[in-house]
C-alpha positions in Angstrom: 5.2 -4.5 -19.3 4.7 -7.6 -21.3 3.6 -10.3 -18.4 0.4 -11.2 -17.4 -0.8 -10.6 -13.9 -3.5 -12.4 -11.8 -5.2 -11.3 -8.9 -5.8 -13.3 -5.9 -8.5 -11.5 -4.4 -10.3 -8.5 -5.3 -10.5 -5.7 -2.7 -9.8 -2.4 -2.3 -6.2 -2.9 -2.9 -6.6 -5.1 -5.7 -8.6 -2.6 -7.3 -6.2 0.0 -6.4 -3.3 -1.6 -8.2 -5.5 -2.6 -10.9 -6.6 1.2 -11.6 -3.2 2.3 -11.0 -1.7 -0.4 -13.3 -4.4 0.1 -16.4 -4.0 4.2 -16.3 -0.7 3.0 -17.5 -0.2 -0.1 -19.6 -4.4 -0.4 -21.0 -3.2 -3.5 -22.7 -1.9 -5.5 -20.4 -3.9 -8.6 -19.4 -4.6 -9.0 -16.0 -6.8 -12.1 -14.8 -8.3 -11.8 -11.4 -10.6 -14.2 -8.9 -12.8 -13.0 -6.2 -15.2 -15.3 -4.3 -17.6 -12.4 -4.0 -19.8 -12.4 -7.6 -21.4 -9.0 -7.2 -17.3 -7.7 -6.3 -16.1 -9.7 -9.3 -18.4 -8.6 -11.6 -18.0 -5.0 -10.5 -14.3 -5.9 -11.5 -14.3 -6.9 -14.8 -16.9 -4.5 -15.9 -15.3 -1.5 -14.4 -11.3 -2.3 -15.7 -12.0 -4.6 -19.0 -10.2 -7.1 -17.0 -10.8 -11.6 -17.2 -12.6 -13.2 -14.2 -10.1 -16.6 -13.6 -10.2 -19.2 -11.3 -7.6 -20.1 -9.7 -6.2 -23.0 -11.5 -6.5 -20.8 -14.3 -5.0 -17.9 -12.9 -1.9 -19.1 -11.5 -1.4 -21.3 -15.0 -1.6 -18.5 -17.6 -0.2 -15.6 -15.5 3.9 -14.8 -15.2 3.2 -12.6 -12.1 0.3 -14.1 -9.6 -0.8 -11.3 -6.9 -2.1 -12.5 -3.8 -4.2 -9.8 -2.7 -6.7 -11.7 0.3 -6.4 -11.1 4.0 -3.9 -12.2 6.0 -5.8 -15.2 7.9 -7.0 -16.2 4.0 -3.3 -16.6 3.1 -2.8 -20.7 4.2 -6.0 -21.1 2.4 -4.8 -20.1 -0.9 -1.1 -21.7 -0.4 -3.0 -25.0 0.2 -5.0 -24.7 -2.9 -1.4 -23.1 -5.5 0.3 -26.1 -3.8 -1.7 -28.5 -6.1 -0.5 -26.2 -9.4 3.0 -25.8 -11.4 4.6 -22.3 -9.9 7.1 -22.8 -11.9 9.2 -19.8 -13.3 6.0 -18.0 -11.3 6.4 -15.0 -9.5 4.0 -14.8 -6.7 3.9 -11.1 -5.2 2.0 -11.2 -1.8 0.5 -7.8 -0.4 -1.0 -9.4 2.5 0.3 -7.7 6.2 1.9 -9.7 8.4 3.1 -12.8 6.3 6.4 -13.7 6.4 8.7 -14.8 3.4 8.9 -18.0 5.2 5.4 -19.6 5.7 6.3 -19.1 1.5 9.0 -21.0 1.7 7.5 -23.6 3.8 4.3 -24.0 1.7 6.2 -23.3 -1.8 9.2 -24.8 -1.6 11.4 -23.0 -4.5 8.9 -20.7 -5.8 9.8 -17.3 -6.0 8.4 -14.7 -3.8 8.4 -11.2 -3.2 6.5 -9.2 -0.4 4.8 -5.7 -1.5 3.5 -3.4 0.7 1.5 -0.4 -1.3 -0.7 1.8 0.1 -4.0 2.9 -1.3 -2.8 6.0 -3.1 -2.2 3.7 -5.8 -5.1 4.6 -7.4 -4.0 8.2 -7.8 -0.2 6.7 -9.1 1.2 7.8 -5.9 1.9 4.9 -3.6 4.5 4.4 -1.7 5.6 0.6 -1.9 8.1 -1.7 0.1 9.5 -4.5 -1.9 11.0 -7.4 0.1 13.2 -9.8 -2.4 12.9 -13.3 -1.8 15.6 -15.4 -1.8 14.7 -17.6 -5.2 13.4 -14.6 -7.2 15.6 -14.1 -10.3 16.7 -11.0 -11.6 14.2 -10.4 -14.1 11.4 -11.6 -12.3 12.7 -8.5 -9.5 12.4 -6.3 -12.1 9.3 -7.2 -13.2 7.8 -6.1 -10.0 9.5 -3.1 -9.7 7.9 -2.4 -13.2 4.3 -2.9 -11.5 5.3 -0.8 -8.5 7.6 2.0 -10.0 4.1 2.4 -12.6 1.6 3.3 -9.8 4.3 5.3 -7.6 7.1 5.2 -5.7 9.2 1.8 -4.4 11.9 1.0 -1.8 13.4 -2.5 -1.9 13.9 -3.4 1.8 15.2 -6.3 3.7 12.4 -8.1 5.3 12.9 -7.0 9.4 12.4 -3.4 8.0 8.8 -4.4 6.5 6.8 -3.6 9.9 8.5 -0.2 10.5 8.0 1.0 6.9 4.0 -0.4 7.1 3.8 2.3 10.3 4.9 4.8 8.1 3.7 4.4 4.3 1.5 1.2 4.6 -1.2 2.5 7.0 0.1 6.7 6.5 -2.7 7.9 3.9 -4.8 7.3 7.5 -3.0 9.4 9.3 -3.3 11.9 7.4 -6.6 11.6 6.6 -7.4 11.8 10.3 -5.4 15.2 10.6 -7.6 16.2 8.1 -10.9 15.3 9.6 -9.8 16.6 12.2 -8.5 20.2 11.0 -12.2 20.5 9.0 -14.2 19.9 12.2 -11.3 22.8 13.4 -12.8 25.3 10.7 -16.4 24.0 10.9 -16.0 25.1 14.8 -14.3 28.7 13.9 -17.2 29.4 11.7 -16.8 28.2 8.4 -19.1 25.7 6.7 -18.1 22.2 5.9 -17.3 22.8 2.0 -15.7 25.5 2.7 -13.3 23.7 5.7 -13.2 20.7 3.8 -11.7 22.7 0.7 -9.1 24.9 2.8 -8.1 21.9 4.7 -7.4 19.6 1.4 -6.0 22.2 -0.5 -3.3 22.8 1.8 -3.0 19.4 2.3 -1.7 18.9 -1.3 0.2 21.8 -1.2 1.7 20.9 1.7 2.5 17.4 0.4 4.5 18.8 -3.2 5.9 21.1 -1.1 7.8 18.6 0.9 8.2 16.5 -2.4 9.8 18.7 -4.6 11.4 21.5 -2.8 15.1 20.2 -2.1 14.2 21.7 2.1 13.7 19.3 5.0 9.3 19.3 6.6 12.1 21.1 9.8 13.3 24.2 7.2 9.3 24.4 5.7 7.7 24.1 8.9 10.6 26.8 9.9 9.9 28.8 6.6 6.2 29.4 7.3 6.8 30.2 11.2 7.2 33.7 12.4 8.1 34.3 16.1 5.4 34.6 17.9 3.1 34.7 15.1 -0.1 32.7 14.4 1.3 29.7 12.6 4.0 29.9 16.3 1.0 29.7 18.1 -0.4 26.8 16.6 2.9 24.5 16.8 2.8 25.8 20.4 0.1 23.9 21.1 1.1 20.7 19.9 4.6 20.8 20.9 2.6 21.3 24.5 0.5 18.5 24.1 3.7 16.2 22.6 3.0 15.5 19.2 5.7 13.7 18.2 5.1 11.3 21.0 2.0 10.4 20.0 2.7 9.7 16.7 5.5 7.9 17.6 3.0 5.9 20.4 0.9 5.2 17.4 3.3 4.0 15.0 4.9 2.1 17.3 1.1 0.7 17.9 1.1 -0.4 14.2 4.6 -2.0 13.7 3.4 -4.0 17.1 -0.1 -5.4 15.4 1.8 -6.1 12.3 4.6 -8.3 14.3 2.0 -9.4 16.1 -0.1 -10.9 13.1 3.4 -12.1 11.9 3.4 -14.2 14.7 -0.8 -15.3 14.2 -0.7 -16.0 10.8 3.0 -18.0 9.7 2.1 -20.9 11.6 
């Protein structure tokens, strides 16, 4: 793409999108500011990219990312309130902030809410776009460009964003947790660590293009790779026992509650 883009903050997202972003456009400039000097530094050295503050930021970018934590979000909408926004897209990737403490704070600027997940380093997010109600056509399709470069996208309405963050936004945990989990499984049935940890990612991956590019449901896979009363039967036996889809339904559940919840904490 031909815009610039600023960064608001320069975490582990940030830096994800940023990787993601520069493995596939090299040239395209892309400011960022980060309070933290040792984080900053690590920033431009790593990605060739311009430490900016601000004023600068927001004033020379056509796309501005505001990539902080949620309870630093009023902070920096006091400080852009002093700047022109105009024909700015702001793209906010913070959890739990609603299009209208936006609206309130930037009256007519347009805004869109992201949600990525941390696979954008490895170009395979999965991100939720929520359109606000001033963004333009182009400016829509200008984050789509960002978004479609480091992965997948689904434009959403808003009251959808907390159920897909239980799903995509905080998913990569869950499966790394399943994944800790089935190592320490292998470690205990005799095998060392490497050798758990590379049987357990392997299928992992395998698992994952599996469900990605074969045109069968996870049900017909799962199905496919389960003889009756074979071992594979015997394994799902035990967590259809123990109810596993209820507790991954408790825990997501748990996660679209915290993010309504800081909905509620943080757009006042």
């Amino acid at each position: 793409m031909n815009q610039s883009i600023g960064f608001i903050g320069g975490g582990n997202m940030a830096e994800a999108i940023i990787g993601g972003i520069k493995k596939t456009d090299r040239e395209l400039q892309i400011r960022v500011n980060e309070r933290l000097e040792k984080r900053l530094q690590y920033l431009v050295d790593k990605y060739g990219i311009r430490a900016s503050g601000v004023q600068e930021l927001a004033e020379n970018s056509a796309v501005v990312i505001l990539a902080v934590k949620p309870k630093d979000v009023h902070e920096v909408l006091k400080e852009l309130e002093s700047y022109s926004l105009k024909d700015k897209l702001i793209i906010s990737i913070a959890a739990g902030i609603p299009l209208k403490l936006f609206y309130k704070n930037l009256p007519g600027v347009a805004v869109i809410r992201a949600m990525p997940n941390t696979s954008t380093a490895v170009l395979h997010s999965m991100t939720g776009l929520v359109r606000g109600e001033n963004v333009t056509q182009e400016q829509a399709e200008a984050a789509q460009q960002i978004f479609a470069a480091i992965g997948r996208i689904l434009w959403i309405p808003e009251e959808k964003m907390n159920a897909l963050i239980a799903l995509s936004g905080s998913g990569p945990a869950y499966y790394y947790l399943f994944t800790e989990s089935l190592i320490q499984a292998g470690v205990q049935l005799g095998l060392s660590e490497e050798e758990a940890e590379l049987l357990a990612c392997e299928t992992l991956v395998g698992a994952a293009k599996m469900v990605t590019e074969s045109k069968k449901t996870p049900g017909e896979l799962r199905e496919q790779v389960t003889s009756p009363n074979g071992t594979t039967f015997a394994a799902l036996g035990v967590f259809k026992d123990d109810d596993l889809p209820r507790i991954v339904m408790k825990a997501a559940q748990a996660c679209a509650r915290r993010a309504e919840d800081m909905e509620g904490e943080y757009s006042v």
